[in-house]
C-alpha positions in Angstrom: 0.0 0.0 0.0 0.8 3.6 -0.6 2.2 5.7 2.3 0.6 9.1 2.4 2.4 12.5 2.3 1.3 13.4 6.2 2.6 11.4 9.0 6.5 10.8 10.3 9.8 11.3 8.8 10.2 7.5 8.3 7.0 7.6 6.6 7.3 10.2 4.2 11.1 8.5 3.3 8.9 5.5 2.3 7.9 5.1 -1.3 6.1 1.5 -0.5 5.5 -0.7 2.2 4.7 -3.8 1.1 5.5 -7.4 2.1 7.4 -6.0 5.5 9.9 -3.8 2.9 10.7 -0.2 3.0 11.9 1.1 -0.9 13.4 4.1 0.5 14.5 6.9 -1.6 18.7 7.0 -2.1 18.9 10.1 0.3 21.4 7.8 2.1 25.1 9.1 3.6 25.9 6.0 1.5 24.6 6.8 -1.7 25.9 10.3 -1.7 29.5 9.4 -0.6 29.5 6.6 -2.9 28.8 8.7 -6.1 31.3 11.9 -4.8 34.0 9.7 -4.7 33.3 7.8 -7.3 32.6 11.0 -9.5 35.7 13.0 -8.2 37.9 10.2 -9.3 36.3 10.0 -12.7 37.0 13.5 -12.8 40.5 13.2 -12.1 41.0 10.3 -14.5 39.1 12.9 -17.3 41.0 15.8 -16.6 44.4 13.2 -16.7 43.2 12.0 -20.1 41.9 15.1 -21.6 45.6 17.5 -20.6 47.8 14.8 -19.9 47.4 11.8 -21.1 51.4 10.3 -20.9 50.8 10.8 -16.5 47.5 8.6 -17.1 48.5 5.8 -19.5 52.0 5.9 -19.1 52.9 3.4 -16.1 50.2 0.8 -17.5 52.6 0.9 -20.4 50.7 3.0 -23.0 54.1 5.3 -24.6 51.2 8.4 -25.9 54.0 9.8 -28.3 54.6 6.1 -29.5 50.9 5.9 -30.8 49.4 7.0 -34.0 46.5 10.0 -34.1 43.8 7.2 -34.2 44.6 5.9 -31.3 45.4 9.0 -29.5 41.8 10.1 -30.6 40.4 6.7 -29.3 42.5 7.0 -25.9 41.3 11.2 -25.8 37.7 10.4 -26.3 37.5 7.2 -23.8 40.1 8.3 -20.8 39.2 12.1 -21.0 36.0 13.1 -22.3 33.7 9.9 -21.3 35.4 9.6 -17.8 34.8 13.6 -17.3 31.3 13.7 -18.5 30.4 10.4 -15.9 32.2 12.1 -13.2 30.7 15.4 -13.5 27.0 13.6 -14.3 28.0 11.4 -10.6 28.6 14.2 -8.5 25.6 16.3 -9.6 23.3 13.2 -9.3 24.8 13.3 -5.7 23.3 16.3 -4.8 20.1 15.7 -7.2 17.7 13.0 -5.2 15.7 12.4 -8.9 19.1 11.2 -10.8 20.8 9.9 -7.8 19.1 5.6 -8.1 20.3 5.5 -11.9 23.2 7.4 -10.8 24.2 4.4 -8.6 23.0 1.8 -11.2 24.8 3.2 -13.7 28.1 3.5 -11.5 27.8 0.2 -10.2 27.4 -1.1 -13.8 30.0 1.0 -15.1 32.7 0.0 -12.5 31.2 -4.1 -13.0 32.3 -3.8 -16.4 36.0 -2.5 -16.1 36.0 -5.1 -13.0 35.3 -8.5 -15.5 37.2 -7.1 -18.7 40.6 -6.9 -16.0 39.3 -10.5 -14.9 39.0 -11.8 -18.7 42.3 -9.8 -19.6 44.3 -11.8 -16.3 42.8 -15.2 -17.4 43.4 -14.3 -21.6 46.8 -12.3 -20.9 48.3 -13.4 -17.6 49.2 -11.2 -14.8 49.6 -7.5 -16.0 52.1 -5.3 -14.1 51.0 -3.8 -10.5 48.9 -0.5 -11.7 46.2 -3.0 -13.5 46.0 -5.4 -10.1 45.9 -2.4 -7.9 43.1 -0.1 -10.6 41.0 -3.8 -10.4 41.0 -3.7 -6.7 39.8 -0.3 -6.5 37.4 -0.5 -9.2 35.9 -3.8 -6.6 36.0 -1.6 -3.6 33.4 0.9 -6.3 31.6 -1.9 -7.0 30.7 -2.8 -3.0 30.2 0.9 -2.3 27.6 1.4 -5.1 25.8 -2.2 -4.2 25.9 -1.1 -0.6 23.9 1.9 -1.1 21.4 0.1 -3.1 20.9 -2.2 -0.8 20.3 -0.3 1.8 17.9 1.1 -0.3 15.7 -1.8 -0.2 16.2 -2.6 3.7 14.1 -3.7 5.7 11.5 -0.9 7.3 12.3 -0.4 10.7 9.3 -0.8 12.7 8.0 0.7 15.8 8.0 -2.1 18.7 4.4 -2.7 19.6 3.2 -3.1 22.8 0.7 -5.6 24.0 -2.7 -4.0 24.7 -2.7 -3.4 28.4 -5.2 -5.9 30.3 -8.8 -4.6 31.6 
């Protein structure tokens, strides 16, 4: 059933409350901290890619000078502009409660992806050198946070203990 507008700050957090469950919004500490960090270091990795792309790709082995204008213009449009444009689009969704669920979906999605293509890369390619192991292990820990928030989303409502009518 639907939970009105009037009644207590739990309430009005409450979207649903069926089958025992609470579908709260993602006004959580947790959802917010999980897209600013996420989003400022997207930023950083965009601003890295867009002005210096050498600092960025050089100690995964990537030589920028050694590359053709194709794939400069590949690495340009992935590492700067598509990591700037999800980090800025992260840490406005954390202050915009509307954006913020697909905000978190799309981060934890997002990070899911780089997470298996480093898996299938270490089983295809072997063990790459310590920046990929270390980038895979932060891109996990991105992973948790985001799932974290969303499932706190869909926690259990906390419920009022009820007391026992008093006898007559």
């Amino acid at each position: 059933r639907a939970i009105s507008s009037s009644g207590s700050a739990a309430a009005r957090a409450c979207r649903t409350a069926s089958a025992g469950v609470c579908a709260r919004s993602v006004n959580t500490r947790a959802g917010i901290s999980a897209l600013l960090i996420i989003g400022l270091a997207f930023c950083g990795v965009g601003y890295l890619g867009l002005v210096a792309p050498n600092a960025l790709l050089g100690p995964v082995g990537i030589e920028w000078t050694g590359l053709g204008n194709s794939a400069q213009n590949e690495l340009t449009a992935t590492y700067g502009g598509m990591y700037a444009a999800l980090g800025l689009f992260f840490v406005i969704a954390a202050f915009v409660p509307a954006v913020r669920l697909g905000a978190l979906w799309a981060a934890a999605t997002f990070l899911s992806g780089l997470v298996v293509g480093r898996v299938v890369s270490l089983v295809r390619d072997g063990i790459p050198g310590p920046m990929p192991l270390a980038l895979v292990l932060v891109e996990l820990m991105g992973v948790l946070l985001t799932l974290g928030a969303l499932l706190k989303r869909y926690a259990p409502a906390v419920q009022p203990p009820t007391t026992p009518p008093a006898p007559s």
